[in-house]
C-alpha positions as CSV (number, residue, x, y, z in Angstrom):
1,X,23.4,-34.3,8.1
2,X,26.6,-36.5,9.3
3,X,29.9,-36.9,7.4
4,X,31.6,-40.6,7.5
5,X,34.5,-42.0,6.2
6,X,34.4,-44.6,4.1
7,X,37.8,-47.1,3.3
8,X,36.7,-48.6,-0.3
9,X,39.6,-51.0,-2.1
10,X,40.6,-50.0,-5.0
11,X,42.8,-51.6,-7.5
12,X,43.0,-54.4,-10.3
13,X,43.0,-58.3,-9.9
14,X,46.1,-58.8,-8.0
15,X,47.2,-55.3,-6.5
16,X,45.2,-52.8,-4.6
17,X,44.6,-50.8,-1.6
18,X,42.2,-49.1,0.8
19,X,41.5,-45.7,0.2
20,X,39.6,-42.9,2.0
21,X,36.5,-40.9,1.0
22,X,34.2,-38.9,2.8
23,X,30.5,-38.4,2.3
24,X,27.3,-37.1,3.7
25,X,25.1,-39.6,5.4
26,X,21.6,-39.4,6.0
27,X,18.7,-41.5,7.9
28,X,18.1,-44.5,6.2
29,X,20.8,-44.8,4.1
30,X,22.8,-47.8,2.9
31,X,26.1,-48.8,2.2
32,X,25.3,-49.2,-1.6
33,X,23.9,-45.5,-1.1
34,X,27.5,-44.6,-0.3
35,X,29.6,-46.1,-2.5
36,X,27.0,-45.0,-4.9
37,X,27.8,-41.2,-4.1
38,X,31.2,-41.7,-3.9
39,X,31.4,-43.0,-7.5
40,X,28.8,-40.0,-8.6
41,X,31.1,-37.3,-7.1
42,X,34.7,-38.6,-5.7
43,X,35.6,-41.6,-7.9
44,X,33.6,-42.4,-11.5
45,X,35.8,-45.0,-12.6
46,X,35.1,-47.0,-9.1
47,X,33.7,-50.4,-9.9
48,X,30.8,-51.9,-8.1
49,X,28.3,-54.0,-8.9
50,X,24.4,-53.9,-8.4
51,X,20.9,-54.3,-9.7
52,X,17.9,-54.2,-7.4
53,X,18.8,-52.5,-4.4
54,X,16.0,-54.6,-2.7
55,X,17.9,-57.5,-1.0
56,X,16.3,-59.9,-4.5
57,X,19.0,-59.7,-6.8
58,X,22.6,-60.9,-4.7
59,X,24.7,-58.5,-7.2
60,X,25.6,-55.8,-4.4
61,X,27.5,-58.6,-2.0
62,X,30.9,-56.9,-0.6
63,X,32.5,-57.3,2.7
64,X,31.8,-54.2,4.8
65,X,33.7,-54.3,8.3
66,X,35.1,-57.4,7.8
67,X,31.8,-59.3,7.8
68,X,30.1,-60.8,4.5
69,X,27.3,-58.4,3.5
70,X,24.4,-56.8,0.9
71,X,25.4,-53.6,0.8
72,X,22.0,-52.9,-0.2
73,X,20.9,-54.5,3.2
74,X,23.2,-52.4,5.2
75,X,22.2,-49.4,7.1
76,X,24.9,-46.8,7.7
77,X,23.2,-45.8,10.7
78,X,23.7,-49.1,12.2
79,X,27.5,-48.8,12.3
80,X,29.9,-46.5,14.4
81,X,30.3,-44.0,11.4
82,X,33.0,-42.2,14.2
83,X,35.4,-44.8,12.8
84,X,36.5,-45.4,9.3
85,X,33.8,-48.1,7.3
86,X,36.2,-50.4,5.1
87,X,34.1,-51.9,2.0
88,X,36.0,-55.0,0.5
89,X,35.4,-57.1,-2.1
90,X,34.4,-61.0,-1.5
91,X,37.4,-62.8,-0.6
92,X,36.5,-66.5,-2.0
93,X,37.0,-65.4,-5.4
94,X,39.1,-64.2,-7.9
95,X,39.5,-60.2,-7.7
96,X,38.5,-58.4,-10.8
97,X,38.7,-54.5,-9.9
98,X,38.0,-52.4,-6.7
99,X,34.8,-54.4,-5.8
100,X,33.8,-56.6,-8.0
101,X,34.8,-60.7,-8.3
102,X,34.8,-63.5,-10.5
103,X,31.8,-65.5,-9.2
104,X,31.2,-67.7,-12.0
105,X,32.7,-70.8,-10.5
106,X,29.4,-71.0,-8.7
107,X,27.7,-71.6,-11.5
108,X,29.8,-73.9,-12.8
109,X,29.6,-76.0,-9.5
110,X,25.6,-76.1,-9.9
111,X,25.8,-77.5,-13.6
112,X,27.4,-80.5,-11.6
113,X,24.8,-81.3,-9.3
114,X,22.6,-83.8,-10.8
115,X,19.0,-82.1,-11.4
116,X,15.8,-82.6,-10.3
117,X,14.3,-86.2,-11.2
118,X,10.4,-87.0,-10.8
119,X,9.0,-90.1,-11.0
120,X,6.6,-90.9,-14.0
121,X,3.0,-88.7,-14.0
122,X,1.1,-89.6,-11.2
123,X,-2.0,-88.7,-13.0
124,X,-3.6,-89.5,-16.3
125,X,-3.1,-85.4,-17.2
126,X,0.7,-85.7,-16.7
127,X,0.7,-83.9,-13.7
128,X,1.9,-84.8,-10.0
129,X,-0.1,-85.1,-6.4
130,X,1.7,-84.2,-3.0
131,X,1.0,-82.6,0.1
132,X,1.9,-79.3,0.8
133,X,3.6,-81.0,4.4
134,X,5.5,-83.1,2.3
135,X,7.4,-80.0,0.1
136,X,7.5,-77.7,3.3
137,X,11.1,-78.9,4.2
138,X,12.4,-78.2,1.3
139,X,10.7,-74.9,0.4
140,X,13.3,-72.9,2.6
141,X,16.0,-73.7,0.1
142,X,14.0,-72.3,-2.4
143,X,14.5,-68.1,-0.9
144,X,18.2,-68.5,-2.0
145,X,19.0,-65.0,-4.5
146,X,22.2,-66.8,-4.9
147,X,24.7,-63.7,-3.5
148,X,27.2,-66.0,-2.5
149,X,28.1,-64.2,1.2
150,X,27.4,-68.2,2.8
151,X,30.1,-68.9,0.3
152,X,32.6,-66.1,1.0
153,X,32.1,-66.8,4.8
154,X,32.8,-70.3,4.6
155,X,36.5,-71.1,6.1
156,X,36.9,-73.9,3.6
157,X,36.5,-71.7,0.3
158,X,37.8,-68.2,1.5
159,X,40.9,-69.6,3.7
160,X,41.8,-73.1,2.1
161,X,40.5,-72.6,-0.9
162,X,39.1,-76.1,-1.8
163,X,37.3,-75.0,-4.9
164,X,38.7,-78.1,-6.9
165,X,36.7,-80.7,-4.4
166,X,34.2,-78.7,-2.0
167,X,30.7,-77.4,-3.3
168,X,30.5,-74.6,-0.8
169,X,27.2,-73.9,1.5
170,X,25.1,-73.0,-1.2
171,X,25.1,-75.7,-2.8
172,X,24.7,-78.2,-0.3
173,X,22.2,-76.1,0.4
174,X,20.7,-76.1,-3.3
175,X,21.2,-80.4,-3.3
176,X,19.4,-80.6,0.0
177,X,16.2,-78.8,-1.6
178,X,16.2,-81.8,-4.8
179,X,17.0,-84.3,-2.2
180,X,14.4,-83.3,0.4
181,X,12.0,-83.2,-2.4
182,X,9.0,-85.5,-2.3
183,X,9.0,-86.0,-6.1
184,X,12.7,-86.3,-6.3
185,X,14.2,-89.8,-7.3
186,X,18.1,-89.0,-8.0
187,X,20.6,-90.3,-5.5
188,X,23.4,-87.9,-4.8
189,X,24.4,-89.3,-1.6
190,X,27.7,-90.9,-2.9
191,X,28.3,-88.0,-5.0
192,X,27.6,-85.6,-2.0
193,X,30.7,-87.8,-0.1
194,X,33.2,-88.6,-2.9
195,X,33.3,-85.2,-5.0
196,X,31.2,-82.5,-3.4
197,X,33.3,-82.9,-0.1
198,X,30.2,-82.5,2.4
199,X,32.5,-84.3,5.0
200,X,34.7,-80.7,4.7
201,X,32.0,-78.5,6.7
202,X,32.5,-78.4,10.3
203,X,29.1,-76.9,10.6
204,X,30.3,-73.2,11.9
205,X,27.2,-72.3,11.2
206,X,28.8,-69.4,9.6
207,X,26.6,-69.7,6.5
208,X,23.5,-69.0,8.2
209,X,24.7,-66.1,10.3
210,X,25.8,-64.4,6.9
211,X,22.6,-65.1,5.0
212,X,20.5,-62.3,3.8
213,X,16.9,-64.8,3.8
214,X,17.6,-66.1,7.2
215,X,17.9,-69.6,5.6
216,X,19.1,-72.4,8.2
217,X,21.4,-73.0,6.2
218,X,23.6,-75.1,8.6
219,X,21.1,-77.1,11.0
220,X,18.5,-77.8,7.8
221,X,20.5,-78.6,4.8
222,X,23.9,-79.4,6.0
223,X,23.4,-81.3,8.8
224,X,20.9,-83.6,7.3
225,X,22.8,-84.0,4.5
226,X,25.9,-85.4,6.8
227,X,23.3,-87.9,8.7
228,X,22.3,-88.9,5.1
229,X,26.0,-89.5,3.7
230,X,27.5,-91.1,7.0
231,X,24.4,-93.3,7.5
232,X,24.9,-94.9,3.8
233,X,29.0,-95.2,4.0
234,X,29.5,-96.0,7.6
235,X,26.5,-97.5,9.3
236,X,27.6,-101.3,10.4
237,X,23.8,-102.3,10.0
238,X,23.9,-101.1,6.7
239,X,27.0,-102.4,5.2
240,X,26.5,-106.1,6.7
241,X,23.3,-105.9,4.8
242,X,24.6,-104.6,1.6
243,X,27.4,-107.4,1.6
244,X,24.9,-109.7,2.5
245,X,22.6,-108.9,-0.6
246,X,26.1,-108.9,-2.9
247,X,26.9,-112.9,-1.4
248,X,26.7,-115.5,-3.7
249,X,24.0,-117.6,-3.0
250,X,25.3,-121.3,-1.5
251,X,23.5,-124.5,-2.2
């Protein structure tokens, strides 16, 4: 059995610092395993939090070595334990203690997406028909646990901090599955320009590096969703047409 170091942050919303403990590391063991041990026998009042410690749940998200992690998801073993590990709370969001944040403006930016609209029952039971093809696209969206690393990772939130006018990856995300949706009738399209600030990503593809369900985030949500926008405001076809349609009629 190895020994590694591990550099946790500790400290309260607005102060803190790294600092070391050491701990036996086995095969197959995870960072959550660590910090886990750590808090057991080095340091009970550490905070983390976690639930499932099966990748489902999002709760364990931290930044371990600088990158945007589950710490569930992240095998000590894969990392050069010959040099310090450094485990960091999420940096898009207000710091609470050691390494846990404040993530509940996410779920305040989701109340302000419009929801889901279907049509009226295609059937006489109430129900809906589709094709499977048809709600494919949109099914990818759907593996989301909602741990928030696309959001962390994403220049715009965690370095210019444009929470006031910019929904963050996830979301877009989250409004590309109801948009993509064969049943769906809502238009968010102006919305989506105007006050979610989709014209603020400049598609890093960050996002989709970071994320735990391999979701495209980047290439299938946000990307279409910029055609969509930019085809609606600024298409020359389009808008001759629209001012057509609002021209008075002449005799």
């Amino acid at each position: 059995m190895d020994r590694a170091t591990f550099r946790i942050w500790r400290g309260d919303a607005g102060s803190g610092e790294f600092r070391s403990f050491e701990t036996d590391v086995w095969y197959g063991m995870v960072v959550l395993d660590a910090v886990r041990a750590i808090q057991a026998e080095q340091a009970p009042d550490l905070a983390v939090r976690w639930n499932c410690k099966a990748g489902k749940c999002g709760s364990c998200s931290a930044v371990v070595n600088g990158m945007p992690r589950l710490m569930c998801m992240t095998r000590v073993r894969q990392m050069d334990i010959t040099r310090p590990i450094t485990v960091e709370p999420l940096r898009a969001f207000p710091h609470v203690r050691d390494l846990v944040t404040d993530v509940s403006w996410n779920f305040e930016v989701k109340k302000r997406i419009r929801p889901f609209r279907p049509p009226p029952p295609h059937n006489g039971d109430g129900s809906w028909t589709m094709a499977q093809s048809d709600v494919e696209r949109s099914q990818e969206f759907r593996k989301c646990i909602e741990c928030f690393l696309c959001q962390d990772v994403c220049h715009v939130l965690r370095e210019h901090h444009r929470h006031a006018d910019f929904i963050g990856p996830r979301f877009l995300a989250y409004t590309a599955s109801l948009e993509m949706h064969p049943l769906d009738t809502e238009d968010r399209l102006e919305e989506l320009r105007t006050v979610h600030g989709v014209g603020y990503c400049n598609i890093t593809k960050c996002c989709t590096k970071v994320c735990p369900e391999g979701i495209t985030i980047t290439d299938n949500a946000i990307i279409p969703l910029k055609e969509r926008v930019a085809d609606r405001a600024y298409d020359p076809v389009r808008k001759l047409v629209r001012l057509l349609r609002r021209a008075p009629a002449t005799e």
